[in-house]
N, C-alpha and C positions, 0 to 999 in steps of 0.2 A: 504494500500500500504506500500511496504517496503522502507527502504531507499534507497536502490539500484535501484525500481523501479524510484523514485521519481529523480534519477541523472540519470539513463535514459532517462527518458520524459522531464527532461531538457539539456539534450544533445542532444536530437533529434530536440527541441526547437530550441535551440542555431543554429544547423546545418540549421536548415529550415531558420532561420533569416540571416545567412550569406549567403545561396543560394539568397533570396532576394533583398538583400543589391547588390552580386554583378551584379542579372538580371538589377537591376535599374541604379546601374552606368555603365553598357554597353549599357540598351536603352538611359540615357543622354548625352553617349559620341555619339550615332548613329545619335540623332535630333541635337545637337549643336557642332560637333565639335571642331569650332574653337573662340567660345564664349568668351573664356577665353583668349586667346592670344593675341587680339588687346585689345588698351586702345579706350575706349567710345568715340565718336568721339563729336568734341568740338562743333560744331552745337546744340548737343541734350544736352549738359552742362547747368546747370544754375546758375547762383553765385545767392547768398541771400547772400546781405549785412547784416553787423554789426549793423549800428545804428538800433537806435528804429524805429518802427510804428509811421506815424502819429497816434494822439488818434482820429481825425478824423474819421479815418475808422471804429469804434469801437462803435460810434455812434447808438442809439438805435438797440443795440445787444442786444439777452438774451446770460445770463451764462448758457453751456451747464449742462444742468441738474440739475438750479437751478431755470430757469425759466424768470420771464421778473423781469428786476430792479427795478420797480415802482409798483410791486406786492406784494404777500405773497404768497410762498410757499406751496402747498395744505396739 
């Protein structure tokens, strides 16, 4: 292939990628219209406080993907 082909097949590229780009922000604008315009409503809010964790809760956990504390590691 020459270089001229090769800026071809990527402008056609390019063209095909922005046909997509704008199919799919006119089918997101068609299912949600107005998603974006209200703010979240406070009912479905949830605050997570600052302080720490009990360590209670923590309480014979394993470490994810290190296994159980009172083991050894395979």
């Amino acid at each position: 292939m020459s270089l001229q082909d090769d800026l071809t097949a990527v402008r056609r590229s390019l063209d095909e990628l922005v046909r997509s780009v704008e199919q799919l922000e006119k089918d997101v604008a068609r299912q949600a219209p107005a998603a974006g315009s209200r703010p979240p409503e406070k009912s479905r809010m949830v605050t997570i406080p600052d302080t720490p964790y009990d360590n209670a809760l923590w309480t014979d956990t394993d470490d994810e993907g290190l296994g159980a504390r009172d083991r050894r590691a395979p």
